[in-house]
C-alpha atoms as an extended CHARMM CRD file, in Angstrom:
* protein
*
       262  EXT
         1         1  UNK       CA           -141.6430000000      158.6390000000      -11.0690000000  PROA      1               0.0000000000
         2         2  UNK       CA           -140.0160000000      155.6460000000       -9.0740000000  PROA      2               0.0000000000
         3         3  UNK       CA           -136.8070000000      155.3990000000      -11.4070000000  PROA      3               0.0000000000
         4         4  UNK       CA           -133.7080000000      155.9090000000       -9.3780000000  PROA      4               0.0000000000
         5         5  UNK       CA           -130.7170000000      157.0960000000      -11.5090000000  PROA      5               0.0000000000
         6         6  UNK       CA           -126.9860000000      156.2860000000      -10.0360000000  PROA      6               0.0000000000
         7         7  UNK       CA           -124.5440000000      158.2870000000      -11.6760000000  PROA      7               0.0000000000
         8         8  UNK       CA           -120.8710000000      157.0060000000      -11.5960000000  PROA      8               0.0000000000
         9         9  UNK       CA           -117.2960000000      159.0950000000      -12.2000000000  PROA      9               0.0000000000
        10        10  UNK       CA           -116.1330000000      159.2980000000      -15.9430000000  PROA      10              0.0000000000
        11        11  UNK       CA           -113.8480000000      161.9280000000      -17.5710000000  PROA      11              0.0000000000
        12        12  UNK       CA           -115.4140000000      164.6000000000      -19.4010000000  PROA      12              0.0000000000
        13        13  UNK       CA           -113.2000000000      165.2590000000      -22.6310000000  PROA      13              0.0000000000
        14        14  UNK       CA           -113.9670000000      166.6290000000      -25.9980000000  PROA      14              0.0000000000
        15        15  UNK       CA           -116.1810000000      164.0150000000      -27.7550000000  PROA      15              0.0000000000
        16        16  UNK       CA           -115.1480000000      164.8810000000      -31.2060000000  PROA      16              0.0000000000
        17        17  UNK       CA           -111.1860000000      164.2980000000      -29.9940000000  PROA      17              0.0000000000
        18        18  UNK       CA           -110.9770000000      160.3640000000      -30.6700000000  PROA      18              0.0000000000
        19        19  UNK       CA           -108.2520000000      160.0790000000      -28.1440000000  PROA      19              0.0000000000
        20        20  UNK       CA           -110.6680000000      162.2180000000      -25.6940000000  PROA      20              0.0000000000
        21        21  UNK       CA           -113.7390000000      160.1520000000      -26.4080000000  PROA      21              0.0000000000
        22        22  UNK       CA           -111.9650000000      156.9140000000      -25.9600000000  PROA      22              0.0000000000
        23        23  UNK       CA           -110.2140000000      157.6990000000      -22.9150000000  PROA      23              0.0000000000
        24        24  UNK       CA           -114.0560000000      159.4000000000      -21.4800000000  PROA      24              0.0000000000
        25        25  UNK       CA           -115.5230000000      156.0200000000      -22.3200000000  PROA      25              0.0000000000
        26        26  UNK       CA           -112.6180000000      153.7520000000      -20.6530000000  PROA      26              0.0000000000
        27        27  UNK       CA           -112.5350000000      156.0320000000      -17.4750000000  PROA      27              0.0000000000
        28        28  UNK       CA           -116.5880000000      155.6050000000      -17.3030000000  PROA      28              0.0000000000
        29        29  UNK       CA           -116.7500000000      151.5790000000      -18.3430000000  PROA      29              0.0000000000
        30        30  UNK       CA           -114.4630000000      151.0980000000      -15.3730000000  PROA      30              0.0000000000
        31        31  UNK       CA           -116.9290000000      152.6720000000      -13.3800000000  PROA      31              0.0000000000
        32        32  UNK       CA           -119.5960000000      150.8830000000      -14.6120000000  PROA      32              0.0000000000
        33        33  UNK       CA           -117.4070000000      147.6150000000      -13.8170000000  PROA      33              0.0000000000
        34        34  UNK       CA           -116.6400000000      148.2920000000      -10.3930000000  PROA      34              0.0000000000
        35        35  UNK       CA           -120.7160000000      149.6360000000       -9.4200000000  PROA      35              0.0000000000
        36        36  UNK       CA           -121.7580000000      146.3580000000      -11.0010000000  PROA      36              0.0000000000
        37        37  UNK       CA           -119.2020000000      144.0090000000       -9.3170000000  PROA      37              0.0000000000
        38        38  UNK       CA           -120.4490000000      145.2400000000       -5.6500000000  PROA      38              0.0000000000
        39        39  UNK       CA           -124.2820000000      145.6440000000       -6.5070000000  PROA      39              0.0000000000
        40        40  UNK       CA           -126.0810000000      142.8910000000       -5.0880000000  PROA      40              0.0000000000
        41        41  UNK       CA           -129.5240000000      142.9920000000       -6.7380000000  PROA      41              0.0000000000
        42        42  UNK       CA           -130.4750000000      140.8860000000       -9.0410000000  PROA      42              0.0000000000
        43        43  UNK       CA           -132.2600000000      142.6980000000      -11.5380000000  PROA      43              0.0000000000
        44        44  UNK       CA           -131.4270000000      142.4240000000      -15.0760000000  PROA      44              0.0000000000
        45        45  UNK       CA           -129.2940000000      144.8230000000      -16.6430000000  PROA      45              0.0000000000
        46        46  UNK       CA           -130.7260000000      147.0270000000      -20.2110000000  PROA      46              0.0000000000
        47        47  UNK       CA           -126.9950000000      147.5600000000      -21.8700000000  PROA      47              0.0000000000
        48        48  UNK       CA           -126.6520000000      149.1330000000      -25.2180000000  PROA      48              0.0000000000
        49        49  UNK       CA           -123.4570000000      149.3870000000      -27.8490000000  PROA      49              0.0000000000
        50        50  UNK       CA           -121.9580000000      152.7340000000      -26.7840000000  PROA      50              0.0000000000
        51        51  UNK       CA           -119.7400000000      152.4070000000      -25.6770000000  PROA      51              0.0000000000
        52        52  UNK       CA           -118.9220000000      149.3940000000      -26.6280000000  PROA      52              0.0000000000
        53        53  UNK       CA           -116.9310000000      148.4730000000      -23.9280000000  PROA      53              0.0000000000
        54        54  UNK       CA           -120.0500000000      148.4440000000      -21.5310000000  PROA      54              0.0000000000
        55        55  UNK       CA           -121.5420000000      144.5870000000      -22.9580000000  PROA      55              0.0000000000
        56        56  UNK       CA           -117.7600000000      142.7050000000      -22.1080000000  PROA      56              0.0000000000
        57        57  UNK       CA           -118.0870000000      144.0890000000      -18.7270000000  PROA      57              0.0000000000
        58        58  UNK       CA           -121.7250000000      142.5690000000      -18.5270000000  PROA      58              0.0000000000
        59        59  UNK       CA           -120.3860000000      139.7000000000      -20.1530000000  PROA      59              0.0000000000
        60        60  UNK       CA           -117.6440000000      138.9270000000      -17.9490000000  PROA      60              0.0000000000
        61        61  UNK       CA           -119.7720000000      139.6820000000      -14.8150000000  PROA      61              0.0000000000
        62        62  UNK       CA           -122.8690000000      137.1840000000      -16.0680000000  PROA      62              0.0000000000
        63        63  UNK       CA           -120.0730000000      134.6100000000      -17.0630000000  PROA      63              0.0000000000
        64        64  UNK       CA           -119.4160000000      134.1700000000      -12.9100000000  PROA      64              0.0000000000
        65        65  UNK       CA           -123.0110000000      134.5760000000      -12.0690000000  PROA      65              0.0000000000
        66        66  UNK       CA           -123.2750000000      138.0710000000      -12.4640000000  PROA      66              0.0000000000
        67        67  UNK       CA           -126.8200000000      139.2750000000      -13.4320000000  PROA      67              0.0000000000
        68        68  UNK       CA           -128.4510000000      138.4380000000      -17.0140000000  PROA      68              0.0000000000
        69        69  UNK       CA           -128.2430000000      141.6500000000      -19.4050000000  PROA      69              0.0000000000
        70        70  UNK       CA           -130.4590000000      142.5010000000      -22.1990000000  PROA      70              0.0000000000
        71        71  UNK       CA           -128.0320000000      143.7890000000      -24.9040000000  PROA      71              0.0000000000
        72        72  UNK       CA           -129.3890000000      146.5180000000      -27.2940000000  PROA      72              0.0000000000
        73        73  UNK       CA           -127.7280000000      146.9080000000      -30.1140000000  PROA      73              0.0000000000
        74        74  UNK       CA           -127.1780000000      150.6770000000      -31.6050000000  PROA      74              0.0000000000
        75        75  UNK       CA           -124.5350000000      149.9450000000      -34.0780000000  PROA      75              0.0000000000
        76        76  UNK       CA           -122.4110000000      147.4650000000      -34.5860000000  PROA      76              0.0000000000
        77        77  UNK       CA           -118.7590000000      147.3250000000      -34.1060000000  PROA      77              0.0000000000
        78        78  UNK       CA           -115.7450000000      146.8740000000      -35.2010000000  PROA      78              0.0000000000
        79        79  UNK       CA           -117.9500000000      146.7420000000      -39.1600000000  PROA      79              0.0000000000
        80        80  UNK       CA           -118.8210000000      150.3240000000      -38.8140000000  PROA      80              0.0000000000
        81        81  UNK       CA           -115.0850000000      151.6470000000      -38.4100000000  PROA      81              0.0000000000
        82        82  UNK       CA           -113.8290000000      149.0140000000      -40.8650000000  PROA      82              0.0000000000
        83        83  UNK       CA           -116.2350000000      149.9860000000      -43.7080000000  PROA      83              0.0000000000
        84        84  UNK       CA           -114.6850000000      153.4360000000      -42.8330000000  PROA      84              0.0000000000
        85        85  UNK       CA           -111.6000000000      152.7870000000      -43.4340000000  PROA      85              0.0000000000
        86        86  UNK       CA           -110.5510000000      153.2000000000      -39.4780000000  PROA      86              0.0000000000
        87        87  UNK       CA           -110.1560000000      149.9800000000      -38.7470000000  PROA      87              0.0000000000
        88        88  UNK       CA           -108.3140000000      147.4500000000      -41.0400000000  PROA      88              0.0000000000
        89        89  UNK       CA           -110.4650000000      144.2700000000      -41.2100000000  PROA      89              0.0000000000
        90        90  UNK       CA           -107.2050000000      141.8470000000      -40.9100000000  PROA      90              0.0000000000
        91        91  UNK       CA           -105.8740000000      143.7490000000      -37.9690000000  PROA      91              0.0000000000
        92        92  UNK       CA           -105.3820000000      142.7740000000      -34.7090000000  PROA      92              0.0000000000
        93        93  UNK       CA           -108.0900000000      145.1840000000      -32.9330000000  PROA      93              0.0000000000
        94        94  UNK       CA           -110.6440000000      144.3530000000      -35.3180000000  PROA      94              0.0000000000
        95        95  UNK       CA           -109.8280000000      140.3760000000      -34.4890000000  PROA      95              0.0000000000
        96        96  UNK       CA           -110.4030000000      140.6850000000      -30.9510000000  PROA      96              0.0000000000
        97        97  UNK       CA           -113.1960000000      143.3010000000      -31.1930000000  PROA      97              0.0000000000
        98        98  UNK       CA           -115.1830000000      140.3690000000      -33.3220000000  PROA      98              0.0000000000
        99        99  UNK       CA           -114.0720000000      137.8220000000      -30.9290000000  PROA      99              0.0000000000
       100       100  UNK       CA           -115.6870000000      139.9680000000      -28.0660000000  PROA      100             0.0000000000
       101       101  UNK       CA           -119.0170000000      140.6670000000      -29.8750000000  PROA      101             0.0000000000
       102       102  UNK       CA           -119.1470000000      136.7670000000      -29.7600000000  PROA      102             0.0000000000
       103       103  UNK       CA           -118.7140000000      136.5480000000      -26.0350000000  PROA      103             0.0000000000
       104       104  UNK       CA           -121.3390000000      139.2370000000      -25.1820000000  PROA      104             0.0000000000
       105       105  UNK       CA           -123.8160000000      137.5330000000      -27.8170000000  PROA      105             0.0000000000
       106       106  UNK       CA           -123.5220000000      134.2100000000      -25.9230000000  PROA      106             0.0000000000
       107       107  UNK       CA           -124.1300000000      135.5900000000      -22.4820000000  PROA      107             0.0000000000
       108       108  UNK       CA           -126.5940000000      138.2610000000      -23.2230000000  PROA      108             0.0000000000
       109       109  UNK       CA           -130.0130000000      136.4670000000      -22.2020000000  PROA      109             0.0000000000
       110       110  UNK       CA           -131.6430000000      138.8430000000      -24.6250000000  PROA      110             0.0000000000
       111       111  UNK       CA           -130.5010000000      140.7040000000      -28.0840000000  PROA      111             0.0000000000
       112       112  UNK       CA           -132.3880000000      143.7090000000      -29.6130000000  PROA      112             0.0000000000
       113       113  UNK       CA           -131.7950000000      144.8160000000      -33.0900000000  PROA      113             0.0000000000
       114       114  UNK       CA           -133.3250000000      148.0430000000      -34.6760000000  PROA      114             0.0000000000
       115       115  UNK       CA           -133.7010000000      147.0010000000      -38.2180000000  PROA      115             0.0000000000
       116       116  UNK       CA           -134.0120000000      143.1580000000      -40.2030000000  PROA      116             0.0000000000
       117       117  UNK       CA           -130.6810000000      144.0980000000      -41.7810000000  PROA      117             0.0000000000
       118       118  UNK       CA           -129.0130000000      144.5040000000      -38.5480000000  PROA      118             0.0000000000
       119       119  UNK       CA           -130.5640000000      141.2380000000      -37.4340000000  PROA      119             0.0000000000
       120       120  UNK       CA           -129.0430000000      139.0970000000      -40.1910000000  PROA      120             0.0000000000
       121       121  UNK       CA           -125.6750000000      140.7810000000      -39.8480000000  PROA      121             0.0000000000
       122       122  UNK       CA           -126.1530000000      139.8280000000      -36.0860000000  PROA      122             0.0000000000
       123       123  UNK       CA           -127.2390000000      136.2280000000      -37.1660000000  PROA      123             0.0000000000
       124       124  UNK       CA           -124.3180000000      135.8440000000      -39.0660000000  PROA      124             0.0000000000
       125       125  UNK       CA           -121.9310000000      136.9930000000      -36.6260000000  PROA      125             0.0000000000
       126       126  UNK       CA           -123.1020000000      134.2060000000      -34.3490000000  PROA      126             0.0000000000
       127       127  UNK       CA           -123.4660000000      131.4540000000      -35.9370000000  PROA      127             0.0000000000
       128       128  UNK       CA           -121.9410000000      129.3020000000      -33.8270000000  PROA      128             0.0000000000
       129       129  UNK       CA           -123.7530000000      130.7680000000      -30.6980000000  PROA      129             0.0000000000
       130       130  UNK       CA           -126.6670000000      128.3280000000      -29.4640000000  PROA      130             0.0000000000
       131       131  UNK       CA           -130.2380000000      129.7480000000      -29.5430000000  PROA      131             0.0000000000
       132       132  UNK       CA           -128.8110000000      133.5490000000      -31.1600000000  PROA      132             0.0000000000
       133       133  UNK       CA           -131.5130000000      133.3530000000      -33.7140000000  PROA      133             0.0000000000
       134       134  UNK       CA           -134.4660000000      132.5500000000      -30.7260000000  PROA      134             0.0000000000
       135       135  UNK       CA           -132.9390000000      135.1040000000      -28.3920000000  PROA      135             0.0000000000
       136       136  UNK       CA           -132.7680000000      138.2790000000      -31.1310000000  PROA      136             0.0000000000
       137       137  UNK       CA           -135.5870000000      140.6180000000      -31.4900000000  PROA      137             0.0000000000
       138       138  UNK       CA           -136.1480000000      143.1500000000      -33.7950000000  PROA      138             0.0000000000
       139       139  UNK       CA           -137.8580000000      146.4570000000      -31.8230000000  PROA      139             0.0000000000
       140       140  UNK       CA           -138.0890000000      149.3410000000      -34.5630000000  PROA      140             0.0000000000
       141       141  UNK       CA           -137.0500000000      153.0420000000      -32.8930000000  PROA      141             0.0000000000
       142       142  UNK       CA           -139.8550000000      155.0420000000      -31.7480000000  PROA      142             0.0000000000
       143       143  UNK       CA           -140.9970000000      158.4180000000      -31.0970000000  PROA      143             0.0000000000
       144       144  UNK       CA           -142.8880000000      160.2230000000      -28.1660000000  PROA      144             0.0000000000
       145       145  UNK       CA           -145.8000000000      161.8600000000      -30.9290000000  PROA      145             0.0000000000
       146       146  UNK       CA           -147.2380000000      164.0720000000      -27.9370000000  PROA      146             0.0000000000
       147       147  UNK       CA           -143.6930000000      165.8040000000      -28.3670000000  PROA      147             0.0000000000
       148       148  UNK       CA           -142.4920000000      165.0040000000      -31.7670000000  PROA      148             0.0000000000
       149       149  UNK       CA           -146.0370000000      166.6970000000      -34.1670000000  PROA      149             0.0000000000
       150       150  UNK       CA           -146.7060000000      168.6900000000      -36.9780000000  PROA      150             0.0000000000
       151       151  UNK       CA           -146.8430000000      172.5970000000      -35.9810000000  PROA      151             0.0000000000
       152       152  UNK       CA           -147.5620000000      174.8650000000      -38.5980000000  PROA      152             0.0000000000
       153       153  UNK       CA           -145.0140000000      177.5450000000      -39.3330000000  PROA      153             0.0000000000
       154       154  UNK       CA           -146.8870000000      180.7980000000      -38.0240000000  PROA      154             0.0000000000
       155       155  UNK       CA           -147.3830000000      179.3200000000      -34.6800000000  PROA      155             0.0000000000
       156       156  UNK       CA           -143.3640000000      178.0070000000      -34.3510000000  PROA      156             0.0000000000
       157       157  UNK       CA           -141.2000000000      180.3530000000      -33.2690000000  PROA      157             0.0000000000
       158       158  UNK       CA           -137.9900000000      178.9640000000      -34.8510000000  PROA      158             0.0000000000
       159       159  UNK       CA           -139.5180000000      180.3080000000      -37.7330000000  PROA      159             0.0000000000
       160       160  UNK       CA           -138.7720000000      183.2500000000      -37.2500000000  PROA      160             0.0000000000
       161       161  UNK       CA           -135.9090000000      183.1510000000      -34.9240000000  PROA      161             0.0000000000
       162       162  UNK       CA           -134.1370000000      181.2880000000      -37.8590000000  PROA      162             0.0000000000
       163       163  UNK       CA           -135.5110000000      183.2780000000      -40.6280000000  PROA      163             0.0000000000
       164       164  UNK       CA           -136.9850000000      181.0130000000      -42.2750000000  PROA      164             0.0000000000
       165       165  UNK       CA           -140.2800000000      182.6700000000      -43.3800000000  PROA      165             0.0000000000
       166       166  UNK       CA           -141.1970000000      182.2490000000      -46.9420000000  PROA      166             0.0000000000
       167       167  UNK       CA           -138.7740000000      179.6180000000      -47.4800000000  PROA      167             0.0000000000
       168       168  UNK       CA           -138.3620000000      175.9720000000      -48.5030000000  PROA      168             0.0000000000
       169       169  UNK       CA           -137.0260000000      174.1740000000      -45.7450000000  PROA      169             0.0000000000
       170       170  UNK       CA           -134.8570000000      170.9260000000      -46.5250000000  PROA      170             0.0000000000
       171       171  UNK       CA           -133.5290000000      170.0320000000      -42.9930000000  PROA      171             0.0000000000
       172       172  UNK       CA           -130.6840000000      167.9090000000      -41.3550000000  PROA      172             0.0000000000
       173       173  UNK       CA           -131.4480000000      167.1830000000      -38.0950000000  PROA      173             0.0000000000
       174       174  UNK       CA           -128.8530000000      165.2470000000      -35.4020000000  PROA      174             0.0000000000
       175       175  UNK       CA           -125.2680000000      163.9630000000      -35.9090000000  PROA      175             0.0000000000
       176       176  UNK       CA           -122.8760000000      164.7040000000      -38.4810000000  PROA      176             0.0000000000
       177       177  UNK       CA           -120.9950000000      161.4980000000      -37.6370000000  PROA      177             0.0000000000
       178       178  UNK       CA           -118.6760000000      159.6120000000      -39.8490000000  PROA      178             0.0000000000
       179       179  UNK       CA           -121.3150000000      157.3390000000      -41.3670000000  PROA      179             0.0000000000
       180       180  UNK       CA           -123.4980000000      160.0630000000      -42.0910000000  PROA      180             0.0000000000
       181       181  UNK       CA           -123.9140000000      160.9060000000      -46.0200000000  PROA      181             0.0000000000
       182       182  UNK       CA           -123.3840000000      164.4720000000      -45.3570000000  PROA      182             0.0000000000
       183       183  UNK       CA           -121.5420000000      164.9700000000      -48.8550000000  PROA      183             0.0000000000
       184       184  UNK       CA           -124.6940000000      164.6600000000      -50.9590000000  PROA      184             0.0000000000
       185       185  UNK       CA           -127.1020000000      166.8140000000      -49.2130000000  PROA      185             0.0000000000
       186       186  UNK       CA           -124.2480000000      169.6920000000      -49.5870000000  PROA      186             0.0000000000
       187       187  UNK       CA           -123.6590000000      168.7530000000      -53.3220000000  PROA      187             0.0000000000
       188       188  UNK       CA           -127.2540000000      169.2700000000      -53.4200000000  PROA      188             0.0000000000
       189       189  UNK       CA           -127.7350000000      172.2130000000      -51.8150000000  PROA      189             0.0000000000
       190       190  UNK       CA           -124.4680000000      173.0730000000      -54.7220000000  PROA      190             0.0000000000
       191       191  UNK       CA           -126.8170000000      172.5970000000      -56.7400000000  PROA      191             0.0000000000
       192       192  UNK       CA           -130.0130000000      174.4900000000      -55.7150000000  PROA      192             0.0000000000
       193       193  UNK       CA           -128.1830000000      177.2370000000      -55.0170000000  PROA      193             0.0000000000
       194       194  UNK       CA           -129.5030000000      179.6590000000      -57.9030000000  PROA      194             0.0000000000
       195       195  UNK       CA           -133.5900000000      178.9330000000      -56.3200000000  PROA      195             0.0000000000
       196       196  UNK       CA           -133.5320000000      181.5090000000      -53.3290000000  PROA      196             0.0000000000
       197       197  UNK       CA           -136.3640000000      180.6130000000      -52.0980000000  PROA      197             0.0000000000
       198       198  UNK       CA           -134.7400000000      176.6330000000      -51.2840000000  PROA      198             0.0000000000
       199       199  UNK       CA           -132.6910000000      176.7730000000      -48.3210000000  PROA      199             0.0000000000
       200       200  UNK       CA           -130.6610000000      173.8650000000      -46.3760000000  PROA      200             0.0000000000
       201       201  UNK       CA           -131.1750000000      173.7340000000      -42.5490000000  PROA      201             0.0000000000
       202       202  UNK       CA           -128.1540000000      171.3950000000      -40.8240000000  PROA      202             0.0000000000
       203       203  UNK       CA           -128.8890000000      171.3450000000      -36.6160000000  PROA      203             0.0000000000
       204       204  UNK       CA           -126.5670000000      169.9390000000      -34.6210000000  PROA      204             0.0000000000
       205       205  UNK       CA           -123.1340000000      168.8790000000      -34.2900000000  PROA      205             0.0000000000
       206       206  UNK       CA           -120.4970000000      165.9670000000      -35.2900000000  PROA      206             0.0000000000
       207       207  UNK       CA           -117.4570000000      164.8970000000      -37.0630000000  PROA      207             0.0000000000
       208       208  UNK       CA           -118.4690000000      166.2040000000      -40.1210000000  PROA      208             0.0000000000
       209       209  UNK       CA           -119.7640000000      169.4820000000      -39.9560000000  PROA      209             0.0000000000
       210       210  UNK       CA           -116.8520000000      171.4600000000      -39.6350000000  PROA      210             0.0000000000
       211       211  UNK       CA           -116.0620000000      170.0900000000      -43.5930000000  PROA      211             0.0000000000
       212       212  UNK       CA           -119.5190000000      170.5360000000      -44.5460000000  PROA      212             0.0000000000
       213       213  UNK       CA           -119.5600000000      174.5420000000      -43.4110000000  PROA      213             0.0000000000
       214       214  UNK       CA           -115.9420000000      174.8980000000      -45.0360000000  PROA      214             0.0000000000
       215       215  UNK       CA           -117.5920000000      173.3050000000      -48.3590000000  PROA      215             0.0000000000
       216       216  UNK       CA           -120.3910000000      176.0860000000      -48.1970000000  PROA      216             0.0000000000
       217       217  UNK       CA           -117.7080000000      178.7600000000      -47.4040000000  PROA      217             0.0000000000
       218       218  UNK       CA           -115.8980000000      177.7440000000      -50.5690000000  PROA      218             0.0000000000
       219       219  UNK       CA           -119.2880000000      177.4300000000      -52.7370000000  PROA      219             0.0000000000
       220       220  UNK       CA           -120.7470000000      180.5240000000      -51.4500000000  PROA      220             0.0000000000
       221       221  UNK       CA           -123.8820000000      178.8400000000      -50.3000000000  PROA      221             0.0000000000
       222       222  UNK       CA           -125.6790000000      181.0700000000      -49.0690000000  PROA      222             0.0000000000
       223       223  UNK       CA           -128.7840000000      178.6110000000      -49.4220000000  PROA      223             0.0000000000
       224       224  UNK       CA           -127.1800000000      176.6180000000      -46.1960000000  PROA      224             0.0000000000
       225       225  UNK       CA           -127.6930000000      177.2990000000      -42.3110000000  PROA      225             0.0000000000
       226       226  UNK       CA           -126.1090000000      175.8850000000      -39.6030000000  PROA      226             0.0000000000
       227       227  UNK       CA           -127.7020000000      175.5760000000      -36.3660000000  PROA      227             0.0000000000
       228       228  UNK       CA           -126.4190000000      173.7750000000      -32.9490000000  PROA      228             0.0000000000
       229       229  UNK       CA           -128.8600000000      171.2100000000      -31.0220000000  PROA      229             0.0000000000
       230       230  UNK       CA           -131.3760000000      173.0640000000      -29.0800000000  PROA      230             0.0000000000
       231       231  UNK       CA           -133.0230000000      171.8590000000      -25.8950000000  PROA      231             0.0000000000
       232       232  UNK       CA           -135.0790000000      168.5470000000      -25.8350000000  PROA      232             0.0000000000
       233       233  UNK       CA           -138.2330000000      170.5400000000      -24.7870000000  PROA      233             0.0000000000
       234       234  UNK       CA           -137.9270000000      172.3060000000      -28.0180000000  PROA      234             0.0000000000
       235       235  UNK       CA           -137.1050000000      169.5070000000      -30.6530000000  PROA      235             0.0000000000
       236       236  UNK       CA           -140.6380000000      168.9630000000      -31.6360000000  PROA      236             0.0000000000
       237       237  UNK       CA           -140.5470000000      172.9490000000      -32.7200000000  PROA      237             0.0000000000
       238       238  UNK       CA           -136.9740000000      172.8470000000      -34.6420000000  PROA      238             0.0000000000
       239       239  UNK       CA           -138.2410000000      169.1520000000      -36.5250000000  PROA      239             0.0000000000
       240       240  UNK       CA           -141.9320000000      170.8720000000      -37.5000000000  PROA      240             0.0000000000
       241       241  UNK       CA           -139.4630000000      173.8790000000      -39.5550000000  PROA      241             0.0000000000
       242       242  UNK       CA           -138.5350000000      171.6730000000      -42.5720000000  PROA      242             0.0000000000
       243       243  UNK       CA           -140.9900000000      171.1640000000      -45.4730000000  PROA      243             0.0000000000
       244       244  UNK       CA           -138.4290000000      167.8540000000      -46.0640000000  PROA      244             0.0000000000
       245       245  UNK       CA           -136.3470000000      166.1200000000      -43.3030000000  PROA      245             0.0000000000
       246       246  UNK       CA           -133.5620000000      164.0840000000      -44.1320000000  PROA      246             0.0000000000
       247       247  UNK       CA           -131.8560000000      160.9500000000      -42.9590000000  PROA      247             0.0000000000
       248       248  UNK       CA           -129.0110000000      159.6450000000      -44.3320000000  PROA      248             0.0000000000
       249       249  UNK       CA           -126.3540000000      156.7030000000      -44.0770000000  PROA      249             0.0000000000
       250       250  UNK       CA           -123.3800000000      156.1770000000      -46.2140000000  PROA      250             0.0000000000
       251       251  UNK       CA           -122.9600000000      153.6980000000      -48.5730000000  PROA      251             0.0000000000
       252       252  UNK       CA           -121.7570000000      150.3670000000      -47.0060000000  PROA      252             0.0000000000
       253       253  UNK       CA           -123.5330000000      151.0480000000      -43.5130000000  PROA      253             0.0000000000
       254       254  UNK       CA           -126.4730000000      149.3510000000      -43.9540000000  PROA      254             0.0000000000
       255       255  UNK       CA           -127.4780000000      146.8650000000      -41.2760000000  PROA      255             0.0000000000
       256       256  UNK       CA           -124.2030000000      147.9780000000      -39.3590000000  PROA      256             0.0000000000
       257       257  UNK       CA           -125.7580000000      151.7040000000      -38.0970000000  PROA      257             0.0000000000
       258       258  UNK       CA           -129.2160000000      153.5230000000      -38.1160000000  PROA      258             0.0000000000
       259       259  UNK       CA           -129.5270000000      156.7100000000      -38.6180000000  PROA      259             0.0000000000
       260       260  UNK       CA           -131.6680000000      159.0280000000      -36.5680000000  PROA      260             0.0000000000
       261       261  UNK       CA           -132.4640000000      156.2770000000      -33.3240000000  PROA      261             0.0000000000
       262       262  UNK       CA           -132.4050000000      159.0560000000      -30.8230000000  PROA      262             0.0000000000
């Protein structure tokens, strides 16, 4: 449909191995770099936070009359790690993480937030940055509805490919990440364990599921299923299974991450 895609060299490594997924997004930033340095058109670059490494390249490249980047902002770094105790707020990394936020925010010629927390934490990050406030915009995350609709449970057929006829579904739907308040939906299914006819649907991966599946082991929660992504064509199907869908964010995260954006 008239949208060329360019694909560049990056290593492929286990995402949930932090050494892997740092050294995949290094390898691929550095392609990113070098694609951008020799690419003579001028039309404006769409650049998001993940990795985060992607907006100093932009930076760097619009600071010598490189081409003007909208910067998107996903989450923002280094808060998110620090509030999770991965990152020490007085350290060194953290430091010049913060101090490269600041460079990106000046260049970028535009700034999208997802959510009016995000945009003051943004705000306050750049104070000192001329025309920040004038250049931010808040754009909420959207859906496609003629994918993403109500289908009633006879007619889906995840239904009954996950057994879930007759039952109460309370569903999890995405990334187990870090910042993802995994423990209280478990504690609740803990909980509910006793009302058969309640049961917990987690689909998809992360950092946290392999705890959250141990924790059921232990519990004997039977009331919990664990499901891995299924195909984009069919995410519209596994969403219309739950009678209750949950999103959740740890405590601390707020205007620093946003849960269920893609």
């Amino acid at each position: 449909k008239g949208i060329q895609i360019k694909r560049v060299w990056g290593t492929r490594f286990p995402k949930l191995s932090f050494i892997g997924k740092f050294i995949n997004q290094i390898t691929y930033a550095l392609s990113v770099f070098f694609h951008l340095l020799f690419d003579s058109s001028k039309r404006p670059i769409l650049v998001v936070t993940n990795p985060p490494f992607l907006g100093v390249i932009c930076a760097i490249l619009r600071a010598i009359g490189g081409k003007p980047y909208i910067y998107l902002i996903f989450d923002v770094y280094p808060d998110t790690a620090i509030k999770l105790g991965v990152l020490k707020e007085k350290g060194l990394i953290a430091k010049l993480w913060d101090q490269w936020n600041r460079f990106i925010l000046k260049y970028a010629s535009t700034v999208i937030v997802l959510g009016r927390c995000m945009k003051e934490v943004i705000i306050n990050k750049g104070k000192s940055i001329s025309y920040l406030t004038d250049k931010t915009h808040l754009i909420h995350v959207w859906s496609d509805d003629r994918k993403i609709k109500p289908v009633e449970k006879k007619e889906n057929p995840f239904v009954e490919k996950w057994n879930l006829d007759g039952k109460f579904v309370v569903s999890y739907s995405g990334n187990m990440g870090r910042f993802h308040d995994m423990e209280t939906i478990v504690y609740a299914a803990k909980n509910l364990k006793k009302y058969k006819d309640i049961l917990f649907l987690f689909i998809g991966e992360g950092y946290k599921k392999r705890w959250i599946k141990e924790f059921a082991v232990k519990w004997k929660l039977t009331n919990c299923q664990f499901n891995t992504y299924v195909n984009r064509s069919d995410l519209g199907l596994s969403l219309a299974c739950a009678d209750v869908g949950l999103v959740s964010l740890s405590r601390g995260q707020e205007g620093l991450s946003v849960p269920s954006k893609t």
